[in-house]
C-alpha positions as CSV (number, residue, x, y, z in Angstrom):
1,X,4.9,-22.2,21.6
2,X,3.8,-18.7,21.8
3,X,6.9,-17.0,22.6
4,X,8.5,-19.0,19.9
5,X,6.4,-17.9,17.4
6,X,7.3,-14.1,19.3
7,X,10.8,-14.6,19.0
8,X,10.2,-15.7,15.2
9,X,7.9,-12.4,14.5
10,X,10.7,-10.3,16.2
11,X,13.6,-12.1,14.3
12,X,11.9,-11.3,11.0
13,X,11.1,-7.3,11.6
14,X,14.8,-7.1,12.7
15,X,15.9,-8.7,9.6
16,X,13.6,-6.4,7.5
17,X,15.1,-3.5,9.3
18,X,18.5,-3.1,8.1
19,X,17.4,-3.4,4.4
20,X,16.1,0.4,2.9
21,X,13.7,-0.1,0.3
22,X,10.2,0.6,-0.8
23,X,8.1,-1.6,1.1
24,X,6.2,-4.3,-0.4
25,X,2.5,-4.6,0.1
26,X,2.6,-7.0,1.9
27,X,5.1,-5.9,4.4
28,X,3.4,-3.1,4.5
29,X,-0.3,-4.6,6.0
30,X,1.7,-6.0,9.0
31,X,3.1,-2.5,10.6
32,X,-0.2,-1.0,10.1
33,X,-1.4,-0.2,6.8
34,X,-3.5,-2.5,5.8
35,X,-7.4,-2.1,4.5
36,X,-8.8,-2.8,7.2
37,X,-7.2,-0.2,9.7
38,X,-9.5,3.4,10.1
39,X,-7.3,5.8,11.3
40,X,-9.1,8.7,12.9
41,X,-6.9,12.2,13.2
42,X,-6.8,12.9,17.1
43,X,-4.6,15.8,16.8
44,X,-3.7,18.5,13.8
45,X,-0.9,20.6,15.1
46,X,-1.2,20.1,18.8
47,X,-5.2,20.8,18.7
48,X,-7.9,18.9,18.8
49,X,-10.6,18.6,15.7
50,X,-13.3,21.0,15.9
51,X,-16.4,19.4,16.7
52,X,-18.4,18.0,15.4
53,X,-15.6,16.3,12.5
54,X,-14.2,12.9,12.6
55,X,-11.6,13.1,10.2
56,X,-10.8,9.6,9.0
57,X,-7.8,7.7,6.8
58,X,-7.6,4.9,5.1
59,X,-4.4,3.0,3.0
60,X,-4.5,0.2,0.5
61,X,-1.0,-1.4,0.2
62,X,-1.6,-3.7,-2.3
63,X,-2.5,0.2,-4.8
64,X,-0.3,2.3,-2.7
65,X,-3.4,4.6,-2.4
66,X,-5.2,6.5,0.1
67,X,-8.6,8.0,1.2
68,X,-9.6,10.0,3.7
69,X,-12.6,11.7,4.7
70,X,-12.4,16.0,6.5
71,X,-15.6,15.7,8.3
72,X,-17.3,16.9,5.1
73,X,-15.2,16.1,2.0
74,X,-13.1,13.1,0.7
75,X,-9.5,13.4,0.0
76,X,-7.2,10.8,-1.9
77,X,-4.3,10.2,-3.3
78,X,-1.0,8.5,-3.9
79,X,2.4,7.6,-0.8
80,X,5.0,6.1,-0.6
81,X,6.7,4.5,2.2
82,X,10.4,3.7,3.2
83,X,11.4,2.1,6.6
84,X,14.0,4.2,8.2
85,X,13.9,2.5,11.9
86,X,12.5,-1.0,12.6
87,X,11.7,-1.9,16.4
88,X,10.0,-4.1,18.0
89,X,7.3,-1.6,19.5
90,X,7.2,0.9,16.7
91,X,8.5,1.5,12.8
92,X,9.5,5.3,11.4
93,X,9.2,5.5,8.0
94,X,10.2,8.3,5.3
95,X,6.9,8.7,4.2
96,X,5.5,11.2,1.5
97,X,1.7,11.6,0.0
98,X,1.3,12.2,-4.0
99,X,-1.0,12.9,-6.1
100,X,-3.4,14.5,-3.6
101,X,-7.2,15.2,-4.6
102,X,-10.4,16.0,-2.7
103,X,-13.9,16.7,-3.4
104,X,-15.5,20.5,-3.0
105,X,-18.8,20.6,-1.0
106,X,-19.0,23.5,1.0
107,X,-19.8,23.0,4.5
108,X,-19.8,24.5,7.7
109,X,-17.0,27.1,8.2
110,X,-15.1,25.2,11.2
111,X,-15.1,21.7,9.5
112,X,-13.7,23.9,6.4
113,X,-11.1,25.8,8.5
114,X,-10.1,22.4,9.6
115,X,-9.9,20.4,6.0
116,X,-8.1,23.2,4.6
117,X,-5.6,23.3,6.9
118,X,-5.4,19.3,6.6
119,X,-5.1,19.9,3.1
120,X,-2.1,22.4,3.0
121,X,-0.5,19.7,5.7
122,X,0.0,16.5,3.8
123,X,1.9,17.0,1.1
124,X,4.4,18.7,4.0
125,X,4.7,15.4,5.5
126,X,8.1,13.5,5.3
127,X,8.1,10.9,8.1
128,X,5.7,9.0,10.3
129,X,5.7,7.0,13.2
130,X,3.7,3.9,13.4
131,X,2.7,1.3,16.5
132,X,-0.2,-0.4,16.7
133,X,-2.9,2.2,18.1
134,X,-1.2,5.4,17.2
135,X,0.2,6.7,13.3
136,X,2.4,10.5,13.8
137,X,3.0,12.2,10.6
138,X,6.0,14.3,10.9
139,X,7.3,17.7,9.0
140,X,11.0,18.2,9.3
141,X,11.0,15.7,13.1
142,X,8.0,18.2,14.0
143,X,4.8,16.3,14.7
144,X,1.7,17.4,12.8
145,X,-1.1,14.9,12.6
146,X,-1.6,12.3,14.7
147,X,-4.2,9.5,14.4
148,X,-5.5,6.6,16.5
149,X,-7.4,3.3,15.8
């Protein structure tokens, strides 16, 4: 029964695949943006957070927003998301962020150094990479932010 239901799930992303559009909500909540997932930035760049910041993300599907935390501040906004590649083990979207805000508290000068340069990264961002665990945003096929659940 299991691998039915398997063969089921995998018949359905496959048939998703080959249609480009915007993805619906609630498409979008089972590839990995739903509520509930915390993304936590593992990488800017190549490098490593300075410590002592946990840089987090959140999406809402059903809005089309996001929220985010630097370590110190918050940062919002707006994406939008278009499947370009449909597997079974991962999905590459064209992805962009919009409307991208963030709050002002000034904090220590290495959790600053690394929301700026956060900051002046996502609206660069023009593809992604998603599986279960791991979320690559990508500039031009060039990885630059990757998070983990």
């Amino acid at each position: 029964m299991r691998h039915i239901i398997n063969i089921m799930i995998l018949a359905l992303l496959c048939s998703c695949a080959s249609q480009r559009k915007t993805i619906a909500p609630e498409s979008v909540q089972t590839v990995g943006f739903s509520k509930e997932a915390v993304w936590r930035v593992s990488t800017i760049e190549g490098r490593e957070p300075m410590s002592p910041t946990t840089i987090t993300l959140r999406f809402n599907p059903e809005t089309l927003s996001f929220k985010g935390n630097g370590g110190c501040n918050d940062f919002y906004g707006q994406y939008s998301a278009q499947v370009a590649q449909n597997k079974p083990e991962y999905t590459v979207y064209n992805f962009k962020f919009n409307n991208i805000g963030h709050t002002r508290i000034q904090c220590p000068d290495n959790q600053m150094k690394t929301e700026s340069r956060l900051l002046t990264l996502l609206p660069k961002i023009n593809s992604c990479h998603i599986d279960a665990y791991t979320l690559i945003f990508y500039h031009n096929n060039k990885e630059i932010i990757r998070l983990e659940r």
